[in-house]
N, CA, C and O of each residue as an XYZ file, in Angstrom:
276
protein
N     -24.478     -8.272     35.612
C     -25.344     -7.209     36.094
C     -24.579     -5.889     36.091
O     -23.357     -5.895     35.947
N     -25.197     -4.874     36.232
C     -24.919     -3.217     36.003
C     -24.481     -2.587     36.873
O     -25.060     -2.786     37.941
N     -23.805     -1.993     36.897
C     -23.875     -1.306     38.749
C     -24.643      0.087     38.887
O     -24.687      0.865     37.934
N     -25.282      0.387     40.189
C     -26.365      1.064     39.943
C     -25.836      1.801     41.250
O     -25.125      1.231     42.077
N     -26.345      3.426     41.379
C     -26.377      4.219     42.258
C     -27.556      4.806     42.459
O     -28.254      5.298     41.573
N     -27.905      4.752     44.090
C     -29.995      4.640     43.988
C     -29.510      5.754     45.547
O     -28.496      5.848     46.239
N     -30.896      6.444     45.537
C     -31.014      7.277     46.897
C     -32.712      7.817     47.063
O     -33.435      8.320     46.203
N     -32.879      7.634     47.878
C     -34.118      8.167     47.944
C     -34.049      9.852     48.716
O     -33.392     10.269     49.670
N     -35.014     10.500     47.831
C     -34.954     11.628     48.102
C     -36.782     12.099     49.004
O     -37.923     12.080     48.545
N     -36.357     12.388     50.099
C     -37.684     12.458     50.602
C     -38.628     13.369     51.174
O     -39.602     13.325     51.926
N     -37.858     14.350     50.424
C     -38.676     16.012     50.214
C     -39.938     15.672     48.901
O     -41.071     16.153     48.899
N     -39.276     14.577     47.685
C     -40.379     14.241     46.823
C     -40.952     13.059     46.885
O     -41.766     12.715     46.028
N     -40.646     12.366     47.789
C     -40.814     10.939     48.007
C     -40.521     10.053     47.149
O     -41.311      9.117     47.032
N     -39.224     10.090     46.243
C     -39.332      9.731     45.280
C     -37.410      8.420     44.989
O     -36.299      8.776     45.380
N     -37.657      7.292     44.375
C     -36.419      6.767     44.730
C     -36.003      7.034     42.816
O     -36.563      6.709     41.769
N     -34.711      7.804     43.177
C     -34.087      7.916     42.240
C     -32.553      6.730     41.847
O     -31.450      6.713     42.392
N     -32.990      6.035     40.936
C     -31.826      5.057     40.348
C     -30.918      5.778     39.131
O     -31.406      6.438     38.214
N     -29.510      5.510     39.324
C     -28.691      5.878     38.614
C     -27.669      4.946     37.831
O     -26.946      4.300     38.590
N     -27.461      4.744     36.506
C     -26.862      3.667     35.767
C     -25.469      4.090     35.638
O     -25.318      5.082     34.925
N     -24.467      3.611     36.123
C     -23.477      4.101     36.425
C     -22.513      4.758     34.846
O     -22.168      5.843     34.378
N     -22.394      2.987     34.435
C     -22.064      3.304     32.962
C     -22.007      4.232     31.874
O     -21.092      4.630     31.153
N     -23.782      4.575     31.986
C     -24.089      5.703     31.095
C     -25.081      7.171     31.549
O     -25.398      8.217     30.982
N     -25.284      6.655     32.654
C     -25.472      8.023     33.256
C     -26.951      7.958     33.290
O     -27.375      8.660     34.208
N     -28.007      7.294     32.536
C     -29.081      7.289     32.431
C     -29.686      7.632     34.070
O     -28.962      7.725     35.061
N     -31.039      7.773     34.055
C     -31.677      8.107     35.204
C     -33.247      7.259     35.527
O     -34.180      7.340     34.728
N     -33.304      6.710     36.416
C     -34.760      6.433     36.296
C     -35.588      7.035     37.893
O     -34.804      7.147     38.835
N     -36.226      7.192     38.016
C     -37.198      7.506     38.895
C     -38.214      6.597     39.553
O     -39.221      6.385     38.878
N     -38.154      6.106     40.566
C     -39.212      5.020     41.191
C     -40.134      5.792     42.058
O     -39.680      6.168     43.138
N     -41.689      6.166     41.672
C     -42.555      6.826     42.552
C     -43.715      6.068     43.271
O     -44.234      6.635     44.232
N     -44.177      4.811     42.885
C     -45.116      3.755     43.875
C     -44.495      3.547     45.185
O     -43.284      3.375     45.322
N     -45.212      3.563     46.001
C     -45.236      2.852     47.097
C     -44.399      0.886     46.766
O     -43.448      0.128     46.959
N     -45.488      1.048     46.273
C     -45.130     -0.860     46.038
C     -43.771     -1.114     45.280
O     -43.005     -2.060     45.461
N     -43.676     -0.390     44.667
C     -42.130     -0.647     43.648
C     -41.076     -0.103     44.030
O     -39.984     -0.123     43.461
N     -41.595      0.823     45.812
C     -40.174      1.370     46.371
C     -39.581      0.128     46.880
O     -38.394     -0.192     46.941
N     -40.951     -0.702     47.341
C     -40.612     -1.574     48.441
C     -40.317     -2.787     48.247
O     -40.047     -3.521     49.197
N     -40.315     -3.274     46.797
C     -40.092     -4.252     46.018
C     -38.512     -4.071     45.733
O     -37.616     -4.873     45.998
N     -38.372     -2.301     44.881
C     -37.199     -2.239     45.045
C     -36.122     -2.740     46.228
O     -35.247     -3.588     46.049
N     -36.383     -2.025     47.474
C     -35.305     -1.974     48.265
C     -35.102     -4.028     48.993
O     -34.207     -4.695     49.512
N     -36.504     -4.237     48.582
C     -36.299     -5.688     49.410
C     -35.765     -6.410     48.296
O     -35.480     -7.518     48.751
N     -35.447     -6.372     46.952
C     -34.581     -7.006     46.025
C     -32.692     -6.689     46.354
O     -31.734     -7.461     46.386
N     -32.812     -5.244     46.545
C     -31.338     -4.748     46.987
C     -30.609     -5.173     48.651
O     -29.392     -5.252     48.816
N     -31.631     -5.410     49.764
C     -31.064     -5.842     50.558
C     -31.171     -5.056     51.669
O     -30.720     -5.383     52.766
N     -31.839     -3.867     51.401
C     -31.694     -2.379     52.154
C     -32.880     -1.904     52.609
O     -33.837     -2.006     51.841
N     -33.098     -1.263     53.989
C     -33.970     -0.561     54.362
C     -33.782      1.312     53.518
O     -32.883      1.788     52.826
N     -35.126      1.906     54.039
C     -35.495      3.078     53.063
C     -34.788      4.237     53.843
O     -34.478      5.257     53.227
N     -34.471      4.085     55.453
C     -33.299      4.538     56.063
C     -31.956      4.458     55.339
O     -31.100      5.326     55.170
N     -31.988      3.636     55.094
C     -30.320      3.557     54.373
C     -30.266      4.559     53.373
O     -29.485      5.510     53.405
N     -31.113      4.339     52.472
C     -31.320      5.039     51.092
C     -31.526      6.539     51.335
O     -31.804      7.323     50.427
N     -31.351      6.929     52.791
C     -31.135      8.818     52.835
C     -29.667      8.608     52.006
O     -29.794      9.319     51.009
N     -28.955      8.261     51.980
C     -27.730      8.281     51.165
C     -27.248      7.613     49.930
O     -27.712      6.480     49.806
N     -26.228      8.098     48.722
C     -26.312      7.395     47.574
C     -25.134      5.884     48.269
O     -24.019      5.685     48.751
N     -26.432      5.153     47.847
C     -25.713      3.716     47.691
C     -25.341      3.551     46.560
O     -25.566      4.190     45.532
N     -24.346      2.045     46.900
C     -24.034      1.352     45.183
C     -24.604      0.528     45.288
O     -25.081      0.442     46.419
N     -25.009     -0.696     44.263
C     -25.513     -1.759     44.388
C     -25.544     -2.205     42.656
O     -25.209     -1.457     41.738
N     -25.965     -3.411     42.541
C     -25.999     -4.053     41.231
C     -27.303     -3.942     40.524
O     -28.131     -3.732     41.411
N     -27.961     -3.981     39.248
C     -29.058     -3.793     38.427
C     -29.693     -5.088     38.752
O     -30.096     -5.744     37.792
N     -29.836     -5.526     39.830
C     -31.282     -7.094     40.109
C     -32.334     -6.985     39.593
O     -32.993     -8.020     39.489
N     -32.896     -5.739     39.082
C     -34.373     -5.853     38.748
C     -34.179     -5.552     37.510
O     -35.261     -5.289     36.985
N     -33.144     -5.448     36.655
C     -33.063     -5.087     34.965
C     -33.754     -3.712     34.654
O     -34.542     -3.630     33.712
N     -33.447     -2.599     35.473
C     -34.044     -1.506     35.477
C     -33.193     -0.988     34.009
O     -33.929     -0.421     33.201
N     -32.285     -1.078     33.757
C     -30.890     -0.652     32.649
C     -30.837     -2.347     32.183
O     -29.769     -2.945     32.310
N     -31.814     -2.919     31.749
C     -31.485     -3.942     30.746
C     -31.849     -3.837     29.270
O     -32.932     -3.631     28.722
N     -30.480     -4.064     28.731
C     -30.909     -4.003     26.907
C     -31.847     -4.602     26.696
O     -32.023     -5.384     27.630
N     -32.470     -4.673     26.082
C     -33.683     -5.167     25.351
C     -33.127     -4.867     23.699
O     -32.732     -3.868     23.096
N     -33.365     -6.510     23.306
C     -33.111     -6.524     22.048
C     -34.203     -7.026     20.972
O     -34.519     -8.183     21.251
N     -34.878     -6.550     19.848
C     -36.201     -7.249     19.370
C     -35.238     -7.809     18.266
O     -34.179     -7.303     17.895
N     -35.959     -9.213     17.725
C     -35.303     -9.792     16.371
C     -36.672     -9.758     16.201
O     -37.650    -10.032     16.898
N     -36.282     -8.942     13.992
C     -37.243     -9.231     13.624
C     -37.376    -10.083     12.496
O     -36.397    -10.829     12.511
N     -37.964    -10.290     11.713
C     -38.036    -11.738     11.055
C     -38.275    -11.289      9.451
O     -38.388    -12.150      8.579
């Protein structure tokens, strides 16, 4: 797994994930997929006023590879 730096920012309500490796960025804005998020990581949405570390559990930064034929 990846290691990931996540914080929620809550002037936009918005949980921002960070891929450590390469810097990529993703943005989490549902309700349901904040809360999916944080209950996969281990963490209340209190915590997440600050940048945590944590590992890629949900394959947010997973390669995806197609074979084609």
């Amino acid at each position: 797994m990846e290691e990931i730096l996540f914080y929620f920012d809550q002037l936009e309500r918005k949980l921002n994930v960070i891929h450590v490796s390469s810097g990529k960025r993703k943005v989490i804005e549902r309700t349901k997929k904040i809360e999916r998020f944080l209950e996969i990581q281990g963490v209340t949405l209190e915590e997440c006023k600050k940048v945590r570390r944590g590992l890629d559990r949900m394959g947010l930064f997973k390669r995806r590879r197609f074979w084609f034929i």
